[in-house]
PDB file with SEQRES, HELIX, SHEET and CRYST1 records, atoms N, CA, C and O in Angstrom:
SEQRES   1 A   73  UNK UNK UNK UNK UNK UNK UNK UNK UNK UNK UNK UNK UNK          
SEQRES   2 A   73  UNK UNK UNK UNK UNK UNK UNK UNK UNK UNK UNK UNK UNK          
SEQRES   3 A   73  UNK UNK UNK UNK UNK UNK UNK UNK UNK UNK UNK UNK UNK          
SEQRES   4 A   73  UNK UNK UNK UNK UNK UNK UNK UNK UNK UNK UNK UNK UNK          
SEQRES   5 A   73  UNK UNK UNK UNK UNK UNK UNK UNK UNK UNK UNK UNK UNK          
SEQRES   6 A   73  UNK UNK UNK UNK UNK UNK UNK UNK                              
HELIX    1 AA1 UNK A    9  UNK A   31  1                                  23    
HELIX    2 AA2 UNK A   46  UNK A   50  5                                   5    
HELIX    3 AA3 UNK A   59  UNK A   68  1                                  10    
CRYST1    1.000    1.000    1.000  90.00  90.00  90.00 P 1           1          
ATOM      1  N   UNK A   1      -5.340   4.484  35.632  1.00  0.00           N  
ATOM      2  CA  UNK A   1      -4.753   3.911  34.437  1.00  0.00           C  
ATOM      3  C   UNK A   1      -5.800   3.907  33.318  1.00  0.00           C  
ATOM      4  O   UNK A   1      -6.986   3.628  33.495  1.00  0.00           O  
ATOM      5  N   UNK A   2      -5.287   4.216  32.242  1.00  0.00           N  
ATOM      6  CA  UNK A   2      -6.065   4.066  31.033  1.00  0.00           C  
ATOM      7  C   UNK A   2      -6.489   3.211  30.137  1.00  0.00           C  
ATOM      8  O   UNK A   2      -5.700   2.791  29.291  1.00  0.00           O  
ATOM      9  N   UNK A   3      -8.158   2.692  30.169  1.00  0.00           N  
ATOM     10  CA  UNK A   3      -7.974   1.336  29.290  1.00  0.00           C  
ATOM     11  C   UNK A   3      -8.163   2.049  27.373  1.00  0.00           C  
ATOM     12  O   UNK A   3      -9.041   2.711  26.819  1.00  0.00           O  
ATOM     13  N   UNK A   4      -6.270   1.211  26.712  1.00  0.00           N  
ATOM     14  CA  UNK A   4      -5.978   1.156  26.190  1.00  0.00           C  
ATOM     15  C   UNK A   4      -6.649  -0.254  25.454  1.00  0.00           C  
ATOM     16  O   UNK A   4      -7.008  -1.360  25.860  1.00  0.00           O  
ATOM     17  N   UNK A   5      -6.601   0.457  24.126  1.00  0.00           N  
ATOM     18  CA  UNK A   5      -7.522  -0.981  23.268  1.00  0.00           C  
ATOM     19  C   UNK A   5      -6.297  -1.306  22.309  1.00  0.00           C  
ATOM     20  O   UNK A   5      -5.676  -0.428  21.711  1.00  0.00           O  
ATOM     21  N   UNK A   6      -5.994  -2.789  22.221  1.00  0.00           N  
ATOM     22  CA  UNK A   6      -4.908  -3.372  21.138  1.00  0.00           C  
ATOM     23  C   UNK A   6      -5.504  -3.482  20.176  1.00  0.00           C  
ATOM     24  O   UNK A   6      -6.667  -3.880  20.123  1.00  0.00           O  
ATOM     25  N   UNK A   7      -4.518  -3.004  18.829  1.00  0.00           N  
ATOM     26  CA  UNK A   7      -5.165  -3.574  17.503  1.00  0.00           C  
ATOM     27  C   UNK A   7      -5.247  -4.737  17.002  1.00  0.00           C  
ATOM     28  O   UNK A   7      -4.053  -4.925  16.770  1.00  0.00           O  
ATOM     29  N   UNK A   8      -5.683  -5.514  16.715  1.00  0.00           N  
ATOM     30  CA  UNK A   8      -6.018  -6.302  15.887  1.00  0.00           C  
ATOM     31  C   UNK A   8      -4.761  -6.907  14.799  1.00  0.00           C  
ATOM     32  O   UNK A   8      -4.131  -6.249  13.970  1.00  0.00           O  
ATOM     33  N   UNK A   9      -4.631  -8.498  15.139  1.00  0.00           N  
ATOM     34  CA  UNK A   9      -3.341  -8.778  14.005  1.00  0.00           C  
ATOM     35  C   UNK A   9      -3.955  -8.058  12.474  1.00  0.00           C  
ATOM     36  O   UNK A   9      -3.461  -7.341  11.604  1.00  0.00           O  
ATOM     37  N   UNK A  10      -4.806  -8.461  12.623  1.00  0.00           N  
ATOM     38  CA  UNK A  10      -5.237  -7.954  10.552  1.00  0.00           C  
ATOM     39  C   UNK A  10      -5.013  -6.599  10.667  1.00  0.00           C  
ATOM     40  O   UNK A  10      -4.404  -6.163   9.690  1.00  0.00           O  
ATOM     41  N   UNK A  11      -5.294  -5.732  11.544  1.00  0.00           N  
ATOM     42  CA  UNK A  11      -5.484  -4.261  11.612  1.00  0.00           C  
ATOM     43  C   UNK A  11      -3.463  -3.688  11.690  1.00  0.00           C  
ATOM     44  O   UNK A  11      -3.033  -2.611  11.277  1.00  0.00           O  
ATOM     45  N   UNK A  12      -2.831  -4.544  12.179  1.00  0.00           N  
ATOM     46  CA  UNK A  12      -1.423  -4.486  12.317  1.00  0.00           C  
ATOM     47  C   UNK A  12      -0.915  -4.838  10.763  1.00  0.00           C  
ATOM     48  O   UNK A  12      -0.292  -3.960  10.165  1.00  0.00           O  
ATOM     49  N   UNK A  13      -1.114  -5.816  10.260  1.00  0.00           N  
ATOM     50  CA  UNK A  13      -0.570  -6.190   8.983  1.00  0.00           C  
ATOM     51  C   UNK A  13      -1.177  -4.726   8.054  1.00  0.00           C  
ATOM     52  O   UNK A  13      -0.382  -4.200   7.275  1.00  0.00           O  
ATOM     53  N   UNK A  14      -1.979  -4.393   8.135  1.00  0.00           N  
ATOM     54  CA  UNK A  14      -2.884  -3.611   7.017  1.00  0.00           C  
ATOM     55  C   UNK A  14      -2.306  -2.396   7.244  1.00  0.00           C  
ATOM     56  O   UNK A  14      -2.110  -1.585   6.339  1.00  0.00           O  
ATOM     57  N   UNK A  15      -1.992  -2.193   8.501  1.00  0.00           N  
ATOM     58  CA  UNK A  15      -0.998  -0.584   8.678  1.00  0.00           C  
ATOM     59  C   UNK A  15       0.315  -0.812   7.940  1.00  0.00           C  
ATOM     60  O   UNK A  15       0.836  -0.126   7.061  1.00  0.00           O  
ATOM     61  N   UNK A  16       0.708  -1.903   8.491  1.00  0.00           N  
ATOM     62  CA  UNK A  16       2.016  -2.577   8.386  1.00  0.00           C  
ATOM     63  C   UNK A  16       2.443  -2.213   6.358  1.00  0.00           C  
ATOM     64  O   UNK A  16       3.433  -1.749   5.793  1.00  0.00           O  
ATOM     65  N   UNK A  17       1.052  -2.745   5.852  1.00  0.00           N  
ATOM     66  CA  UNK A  17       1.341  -2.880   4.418  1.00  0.00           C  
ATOM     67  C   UNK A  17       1.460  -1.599   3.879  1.00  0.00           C  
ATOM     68  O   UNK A  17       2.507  -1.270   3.320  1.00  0.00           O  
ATOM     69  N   UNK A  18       0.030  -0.447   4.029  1.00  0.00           N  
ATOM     70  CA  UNK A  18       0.748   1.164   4.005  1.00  0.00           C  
ATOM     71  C   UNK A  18       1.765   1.717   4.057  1.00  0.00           C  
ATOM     72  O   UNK A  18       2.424   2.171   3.121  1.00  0.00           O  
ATOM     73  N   UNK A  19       2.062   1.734   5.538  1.00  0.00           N  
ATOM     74  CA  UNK A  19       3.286   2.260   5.703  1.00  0.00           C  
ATOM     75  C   UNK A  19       4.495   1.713   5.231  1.00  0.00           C  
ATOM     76  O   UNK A  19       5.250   2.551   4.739  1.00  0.00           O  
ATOM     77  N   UNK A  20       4.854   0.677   5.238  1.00  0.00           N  
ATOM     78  CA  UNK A  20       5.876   0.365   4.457  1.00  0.00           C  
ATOM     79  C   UNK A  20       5.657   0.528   3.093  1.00  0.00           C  
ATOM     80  O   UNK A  20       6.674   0.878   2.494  1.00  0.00           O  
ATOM     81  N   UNK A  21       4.408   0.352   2.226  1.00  0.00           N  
ATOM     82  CA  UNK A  21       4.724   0.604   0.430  1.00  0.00           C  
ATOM     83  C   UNK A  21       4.562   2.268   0.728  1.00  0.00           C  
ATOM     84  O   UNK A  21       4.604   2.833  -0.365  1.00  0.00           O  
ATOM     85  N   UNK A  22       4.439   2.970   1.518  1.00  0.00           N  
ATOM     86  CA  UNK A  22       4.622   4.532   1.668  1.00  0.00           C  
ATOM     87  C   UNK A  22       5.946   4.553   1.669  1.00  0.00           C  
ATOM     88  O   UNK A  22       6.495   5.030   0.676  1.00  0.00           O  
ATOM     89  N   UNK A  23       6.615   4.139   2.574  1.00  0.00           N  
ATOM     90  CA  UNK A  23       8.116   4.371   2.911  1.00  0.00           C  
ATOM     91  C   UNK A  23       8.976   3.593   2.074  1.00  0.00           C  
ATOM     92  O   UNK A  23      10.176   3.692   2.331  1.00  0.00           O  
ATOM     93  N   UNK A  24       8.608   2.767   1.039  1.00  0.00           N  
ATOM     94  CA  UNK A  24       9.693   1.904   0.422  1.00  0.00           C  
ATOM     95  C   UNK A  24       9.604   3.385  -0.780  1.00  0.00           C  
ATOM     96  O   UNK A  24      10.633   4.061  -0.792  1.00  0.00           O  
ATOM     97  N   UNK A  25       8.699   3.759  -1.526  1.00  0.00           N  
ATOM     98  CA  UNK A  25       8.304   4.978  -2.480  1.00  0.00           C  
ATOM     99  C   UNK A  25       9.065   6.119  -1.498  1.00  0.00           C  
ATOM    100  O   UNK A  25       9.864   6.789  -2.152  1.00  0.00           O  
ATOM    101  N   UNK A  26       9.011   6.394  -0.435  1.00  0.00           N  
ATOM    102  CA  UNK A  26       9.893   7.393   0.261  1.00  0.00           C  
ATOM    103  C   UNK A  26      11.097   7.299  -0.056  1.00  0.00           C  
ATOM    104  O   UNK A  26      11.694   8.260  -0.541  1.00  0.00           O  
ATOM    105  N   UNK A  27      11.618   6.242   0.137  1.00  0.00           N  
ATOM    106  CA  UNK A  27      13.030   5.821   0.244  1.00  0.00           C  
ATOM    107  C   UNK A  27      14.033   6.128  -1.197  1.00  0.00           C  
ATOM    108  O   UNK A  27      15.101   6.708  -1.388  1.00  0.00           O  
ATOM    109  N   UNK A  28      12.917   5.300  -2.166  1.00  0.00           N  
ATOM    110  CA  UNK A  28      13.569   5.071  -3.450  1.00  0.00           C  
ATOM    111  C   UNK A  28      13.652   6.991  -3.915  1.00  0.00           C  
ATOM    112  O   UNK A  28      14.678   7.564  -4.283  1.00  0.00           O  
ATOM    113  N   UNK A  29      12.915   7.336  -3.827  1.00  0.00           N  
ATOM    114  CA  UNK A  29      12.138   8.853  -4.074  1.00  0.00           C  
ATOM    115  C   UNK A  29      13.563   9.707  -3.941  1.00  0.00           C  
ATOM    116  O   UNK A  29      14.195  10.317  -4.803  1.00  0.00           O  
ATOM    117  N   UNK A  30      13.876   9.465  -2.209  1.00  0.00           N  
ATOM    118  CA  UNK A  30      15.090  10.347  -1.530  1.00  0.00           C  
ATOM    119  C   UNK A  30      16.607   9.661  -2.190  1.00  0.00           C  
ATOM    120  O   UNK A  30      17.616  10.340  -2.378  1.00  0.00           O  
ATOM    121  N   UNK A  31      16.522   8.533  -2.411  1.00  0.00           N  
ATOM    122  CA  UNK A  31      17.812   7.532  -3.229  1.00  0.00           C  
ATOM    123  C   UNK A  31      17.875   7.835  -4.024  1.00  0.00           C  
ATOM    124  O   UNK A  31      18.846   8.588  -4.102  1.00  0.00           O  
ATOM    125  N   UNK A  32      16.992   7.666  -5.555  1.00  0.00           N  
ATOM    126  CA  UNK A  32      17.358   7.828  -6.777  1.00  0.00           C  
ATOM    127  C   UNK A  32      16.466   9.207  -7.657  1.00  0.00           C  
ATOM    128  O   UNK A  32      16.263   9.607  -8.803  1.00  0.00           O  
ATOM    129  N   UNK A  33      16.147   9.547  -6.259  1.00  0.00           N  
ATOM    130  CA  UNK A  33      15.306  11.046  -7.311  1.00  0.00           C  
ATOM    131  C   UNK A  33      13.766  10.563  -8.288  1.00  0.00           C  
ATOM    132  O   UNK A  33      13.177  11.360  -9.019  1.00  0.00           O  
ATOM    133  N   UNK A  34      13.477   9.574  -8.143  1.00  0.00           N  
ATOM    134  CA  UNK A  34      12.152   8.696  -8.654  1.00  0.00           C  
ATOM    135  C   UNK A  34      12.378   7.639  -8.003  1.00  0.00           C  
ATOM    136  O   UNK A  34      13.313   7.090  -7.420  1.00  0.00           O  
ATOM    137  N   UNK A  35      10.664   7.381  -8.373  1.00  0.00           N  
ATOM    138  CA  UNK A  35      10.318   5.947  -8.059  1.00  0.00           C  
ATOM    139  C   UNK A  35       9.901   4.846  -9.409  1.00  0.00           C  
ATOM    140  O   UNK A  35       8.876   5.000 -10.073  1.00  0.00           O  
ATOM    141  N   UNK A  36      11.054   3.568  -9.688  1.00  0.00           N  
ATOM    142  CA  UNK A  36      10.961   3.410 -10.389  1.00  0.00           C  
ATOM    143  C   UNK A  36       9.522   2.106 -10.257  1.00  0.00           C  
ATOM    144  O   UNK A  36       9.200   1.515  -9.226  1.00  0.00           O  
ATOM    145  N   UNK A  37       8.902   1.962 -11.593  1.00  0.00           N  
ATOM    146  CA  UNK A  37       7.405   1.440 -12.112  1.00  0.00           C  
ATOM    147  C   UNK A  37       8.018   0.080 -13.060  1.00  0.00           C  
ATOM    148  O   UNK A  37       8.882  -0.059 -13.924  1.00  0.00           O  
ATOM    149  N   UNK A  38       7.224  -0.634 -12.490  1.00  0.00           N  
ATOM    150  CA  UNK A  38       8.148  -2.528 -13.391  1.00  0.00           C  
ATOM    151  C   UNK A  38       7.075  -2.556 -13.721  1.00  0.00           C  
ATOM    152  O   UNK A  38       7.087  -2.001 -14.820  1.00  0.00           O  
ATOM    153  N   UNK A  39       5.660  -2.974 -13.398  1.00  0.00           N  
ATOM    154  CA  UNK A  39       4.564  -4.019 -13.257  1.00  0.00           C  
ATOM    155  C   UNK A  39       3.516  -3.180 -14.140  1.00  0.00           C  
ATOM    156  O   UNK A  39       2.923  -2.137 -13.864  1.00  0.00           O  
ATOM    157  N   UNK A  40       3.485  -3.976 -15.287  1.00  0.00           N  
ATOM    158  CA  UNK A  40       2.191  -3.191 -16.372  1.00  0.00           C  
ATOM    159  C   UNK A  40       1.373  -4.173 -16.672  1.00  0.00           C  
ATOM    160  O   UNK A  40       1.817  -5.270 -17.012  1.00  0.00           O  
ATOM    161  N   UNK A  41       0.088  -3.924 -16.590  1.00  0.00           N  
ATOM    162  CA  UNK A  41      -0.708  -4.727 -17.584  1.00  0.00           C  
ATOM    163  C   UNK A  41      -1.320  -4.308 -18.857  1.00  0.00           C  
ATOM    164  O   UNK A  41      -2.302  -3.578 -18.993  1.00  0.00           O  
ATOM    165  N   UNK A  42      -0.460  -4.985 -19.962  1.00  0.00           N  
ATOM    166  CA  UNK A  42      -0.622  -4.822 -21.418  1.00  0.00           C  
ATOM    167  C   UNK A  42      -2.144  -5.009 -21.960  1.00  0.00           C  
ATOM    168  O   UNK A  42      -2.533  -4.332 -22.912  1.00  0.00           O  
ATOM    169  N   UNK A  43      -3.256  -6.247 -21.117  1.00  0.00           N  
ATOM    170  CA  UNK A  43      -4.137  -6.546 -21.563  1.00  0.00           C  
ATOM    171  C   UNK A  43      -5.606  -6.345 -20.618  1.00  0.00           C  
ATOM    172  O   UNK A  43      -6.698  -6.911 -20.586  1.00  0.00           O  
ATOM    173  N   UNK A  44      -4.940  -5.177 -19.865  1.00  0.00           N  
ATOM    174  CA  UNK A  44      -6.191  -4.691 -18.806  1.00  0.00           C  
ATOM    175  C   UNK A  44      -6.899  -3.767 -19.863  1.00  0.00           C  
ATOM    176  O   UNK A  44      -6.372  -3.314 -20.879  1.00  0.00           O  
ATOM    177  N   UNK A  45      -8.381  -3.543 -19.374  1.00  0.00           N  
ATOM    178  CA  UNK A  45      -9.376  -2.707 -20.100  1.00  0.00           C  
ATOM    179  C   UNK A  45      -8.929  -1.207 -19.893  1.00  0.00           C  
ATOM    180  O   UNK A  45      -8.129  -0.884 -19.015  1.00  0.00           O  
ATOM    181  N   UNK A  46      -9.345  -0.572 -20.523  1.00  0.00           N  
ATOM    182  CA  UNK A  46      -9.297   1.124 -20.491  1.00  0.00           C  
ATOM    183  C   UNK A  46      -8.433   1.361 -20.202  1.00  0.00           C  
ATOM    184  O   UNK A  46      -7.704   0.531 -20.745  1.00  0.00           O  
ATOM    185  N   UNK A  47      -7.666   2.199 -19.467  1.00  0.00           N  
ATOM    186  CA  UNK A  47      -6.933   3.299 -19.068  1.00  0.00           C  
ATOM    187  C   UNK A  47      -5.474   2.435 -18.192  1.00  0.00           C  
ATOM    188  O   UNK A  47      -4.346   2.862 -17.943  1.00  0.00           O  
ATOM    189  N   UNK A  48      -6.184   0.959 -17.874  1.00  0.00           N  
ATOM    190  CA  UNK A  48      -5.135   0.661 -16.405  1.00  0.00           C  
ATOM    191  C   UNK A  48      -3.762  -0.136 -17.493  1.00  0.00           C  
ATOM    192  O   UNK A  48      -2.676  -0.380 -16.968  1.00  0.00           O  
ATOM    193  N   UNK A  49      -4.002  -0.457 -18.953  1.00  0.00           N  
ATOM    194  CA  UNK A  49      -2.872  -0.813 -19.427  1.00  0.00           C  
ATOM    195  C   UNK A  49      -2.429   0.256 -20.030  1.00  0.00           C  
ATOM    196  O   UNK A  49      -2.077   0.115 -21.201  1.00  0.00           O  
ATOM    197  N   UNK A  50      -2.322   1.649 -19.379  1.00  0.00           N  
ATOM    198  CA  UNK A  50      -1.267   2.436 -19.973  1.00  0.00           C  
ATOM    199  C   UNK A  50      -0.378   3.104 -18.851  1.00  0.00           C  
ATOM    200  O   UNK A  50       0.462   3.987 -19.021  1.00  0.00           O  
ATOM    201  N   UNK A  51      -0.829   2.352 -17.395  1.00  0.00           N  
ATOM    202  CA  UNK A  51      -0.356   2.852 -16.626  1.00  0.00           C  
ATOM    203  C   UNK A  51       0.642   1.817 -15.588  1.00  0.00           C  
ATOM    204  O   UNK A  51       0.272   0.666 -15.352  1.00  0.00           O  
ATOM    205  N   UNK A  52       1.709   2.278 -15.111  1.00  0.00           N  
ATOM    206  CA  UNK A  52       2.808   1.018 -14.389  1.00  0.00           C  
ATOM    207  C   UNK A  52       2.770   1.423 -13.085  1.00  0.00           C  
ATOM    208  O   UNK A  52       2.267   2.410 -12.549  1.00  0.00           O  
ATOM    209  N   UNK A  53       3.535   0.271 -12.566  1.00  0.00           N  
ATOM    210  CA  UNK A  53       3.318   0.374 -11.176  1.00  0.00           C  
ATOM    211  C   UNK A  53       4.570  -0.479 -10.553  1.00  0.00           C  
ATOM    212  O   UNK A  53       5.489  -0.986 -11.197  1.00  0.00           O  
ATOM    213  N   UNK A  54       4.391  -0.504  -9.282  1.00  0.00           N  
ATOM    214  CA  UNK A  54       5.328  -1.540  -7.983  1.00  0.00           C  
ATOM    215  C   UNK A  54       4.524  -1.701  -6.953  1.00  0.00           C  
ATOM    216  O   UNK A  54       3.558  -1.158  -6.416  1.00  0.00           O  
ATOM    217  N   UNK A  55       5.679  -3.219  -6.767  1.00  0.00           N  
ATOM    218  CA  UNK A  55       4.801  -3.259  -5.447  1.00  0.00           C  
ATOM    219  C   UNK A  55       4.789  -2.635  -4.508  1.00  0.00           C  
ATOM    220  O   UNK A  55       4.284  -3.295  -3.600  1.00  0.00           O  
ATOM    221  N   UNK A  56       5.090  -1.637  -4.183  1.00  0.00           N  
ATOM    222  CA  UNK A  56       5.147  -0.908  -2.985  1.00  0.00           C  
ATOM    223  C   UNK A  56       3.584  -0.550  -3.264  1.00  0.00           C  
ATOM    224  O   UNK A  56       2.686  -0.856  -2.479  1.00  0.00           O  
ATOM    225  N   UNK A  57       3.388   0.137  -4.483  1.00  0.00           N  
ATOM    226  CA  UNK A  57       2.139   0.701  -4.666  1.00  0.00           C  
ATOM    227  C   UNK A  57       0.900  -0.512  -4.701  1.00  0.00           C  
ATOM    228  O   UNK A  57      -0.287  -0.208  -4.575  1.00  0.00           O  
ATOM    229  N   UNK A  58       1.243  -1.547  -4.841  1.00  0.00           N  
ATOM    230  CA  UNK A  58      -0.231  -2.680  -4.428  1.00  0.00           C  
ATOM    231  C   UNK A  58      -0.338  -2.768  -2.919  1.00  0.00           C  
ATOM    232  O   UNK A  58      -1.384  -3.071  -2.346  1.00  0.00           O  
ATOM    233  N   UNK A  59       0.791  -2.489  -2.315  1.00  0.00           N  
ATOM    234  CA  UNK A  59       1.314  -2.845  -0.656  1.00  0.00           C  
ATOM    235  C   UNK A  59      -0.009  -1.736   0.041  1.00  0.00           C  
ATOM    236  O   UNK A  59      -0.959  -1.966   0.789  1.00  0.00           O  
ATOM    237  N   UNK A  60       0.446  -0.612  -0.560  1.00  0.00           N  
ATOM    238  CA  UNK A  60      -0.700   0.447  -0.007  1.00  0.00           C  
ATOM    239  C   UNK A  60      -1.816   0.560  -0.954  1.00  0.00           C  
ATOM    240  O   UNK A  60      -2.258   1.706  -1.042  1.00  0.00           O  
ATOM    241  N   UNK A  61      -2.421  -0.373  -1.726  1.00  0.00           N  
ATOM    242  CA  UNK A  61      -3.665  -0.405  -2.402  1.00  0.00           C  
ATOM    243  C   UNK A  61      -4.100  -1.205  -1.596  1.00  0.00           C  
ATOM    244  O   UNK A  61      -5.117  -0.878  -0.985  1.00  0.00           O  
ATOM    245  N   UNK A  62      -3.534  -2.396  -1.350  1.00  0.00           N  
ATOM    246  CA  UNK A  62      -4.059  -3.258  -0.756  1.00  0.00           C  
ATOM    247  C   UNK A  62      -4.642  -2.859   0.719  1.00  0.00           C  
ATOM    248  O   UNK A  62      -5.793  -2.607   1.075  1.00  0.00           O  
ATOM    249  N   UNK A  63      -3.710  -2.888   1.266  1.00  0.00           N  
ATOM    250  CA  UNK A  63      -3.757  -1.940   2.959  1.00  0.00           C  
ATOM    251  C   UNK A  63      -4.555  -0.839   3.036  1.00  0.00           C  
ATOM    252  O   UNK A  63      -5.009  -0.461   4.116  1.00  0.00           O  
ATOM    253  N   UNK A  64      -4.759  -0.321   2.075  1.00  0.00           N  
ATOM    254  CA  UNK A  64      -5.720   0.981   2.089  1.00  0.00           C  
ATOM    255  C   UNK A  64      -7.157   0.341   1.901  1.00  0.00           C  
ATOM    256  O   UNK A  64      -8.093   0.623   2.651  1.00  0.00           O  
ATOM    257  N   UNK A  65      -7.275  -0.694   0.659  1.00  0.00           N  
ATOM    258  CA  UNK A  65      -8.900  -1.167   0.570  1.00  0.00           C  
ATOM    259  C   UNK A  65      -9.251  -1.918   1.956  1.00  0.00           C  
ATOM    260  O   UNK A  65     -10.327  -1.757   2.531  1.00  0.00           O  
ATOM    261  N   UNK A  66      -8.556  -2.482   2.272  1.00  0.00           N  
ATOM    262  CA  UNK A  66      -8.722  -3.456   3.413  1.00  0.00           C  
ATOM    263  C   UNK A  66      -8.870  -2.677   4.800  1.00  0.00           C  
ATOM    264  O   UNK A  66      -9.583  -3.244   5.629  1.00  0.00           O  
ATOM    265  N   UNK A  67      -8.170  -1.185   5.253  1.00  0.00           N  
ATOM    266  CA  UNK A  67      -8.831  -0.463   6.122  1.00  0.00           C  
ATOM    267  C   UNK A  67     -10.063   0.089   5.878  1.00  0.00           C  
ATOM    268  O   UNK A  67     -10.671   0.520   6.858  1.00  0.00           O  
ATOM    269  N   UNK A  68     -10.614   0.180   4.701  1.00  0.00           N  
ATOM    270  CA  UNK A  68     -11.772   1.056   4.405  1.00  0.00           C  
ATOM    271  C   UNK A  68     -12.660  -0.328   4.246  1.00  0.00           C  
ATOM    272  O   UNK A  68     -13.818   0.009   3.998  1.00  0.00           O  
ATOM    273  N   UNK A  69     -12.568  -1.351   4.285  1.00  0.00           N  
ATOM    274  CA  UNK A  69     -13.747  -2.359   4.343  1.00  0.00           C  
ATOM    275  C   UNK A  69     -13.515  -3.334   5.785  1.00  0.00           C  
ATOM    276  O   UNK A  69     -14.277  -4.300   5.828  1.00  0.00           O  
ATOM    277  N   UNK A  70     -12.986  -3.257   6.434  1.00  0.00           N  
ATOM    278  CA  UNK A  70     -12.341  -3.816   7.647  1.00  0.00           C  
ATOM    279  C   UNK A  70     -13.594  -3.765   8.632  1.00  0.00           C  
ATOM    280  O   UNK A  70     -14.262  -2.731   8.600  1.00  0.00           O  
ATOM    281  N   UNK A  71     -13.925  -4.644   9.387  1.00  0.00           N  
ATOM    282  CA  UNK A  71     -15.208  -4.798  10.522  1.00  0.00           C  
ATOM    283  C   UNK A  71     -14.842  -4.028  11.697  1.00  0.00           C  
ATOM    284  O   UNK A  71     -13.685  -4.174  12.092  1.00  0.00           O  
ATOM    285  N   UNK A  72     -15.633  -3.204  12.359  1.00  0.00           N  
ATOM    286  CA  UNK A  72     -14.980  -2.175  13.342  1.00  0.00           C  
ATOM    287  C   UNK A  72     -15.993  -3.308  14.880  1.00  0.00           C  
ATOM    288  O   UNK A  72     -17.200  -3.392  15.110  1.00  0.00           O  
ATOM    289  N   UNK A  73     -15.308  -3.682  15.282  1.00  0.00           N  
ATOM    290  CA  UNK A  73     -15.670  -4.316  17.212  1.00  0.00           C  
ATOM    291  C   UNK A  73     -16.015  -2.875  17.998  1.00  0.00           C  
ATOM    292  O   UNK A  73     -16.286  -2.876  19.198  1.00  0.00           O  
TER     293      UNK A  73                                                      
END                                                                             
């Protein structure tokens, strides 16, 4: 038998958050032919108040920074 290693609740949520703001942007993508962008900031520096967003897309910002700084056991 093979010792199999379990992930980690944080390591589960953090996939969890990827893949789903991947697949909610999948979804809408295959539904309405785009993905529609709500969330702007008017009074961010440089470049980031000309650009919009959703949450799907913080879902996998988030989940993505948090695998790339995450403590490896």
């Amino acid at each position: 038998m093979k010792n199999k290693k379990k992930l980690s609740l944080t390591v589960q949520i953090v996939i969890g958050l990827v893949l789903g703001g991947g697949l909610s942007n999948l979804l809408e993508r295959l539904l309405h032919g785009k993905v529609y962008d709500y969330i702007q900031f008017p009074k961010a520096p440089g470049k980031l108040k000309r650009h919009v967003y959703n949450l799907a897309d913080f879902a996998i910002l988030l989940g993505g920074i948090s695998l790339l700084f995450r403590k490896k056991k």
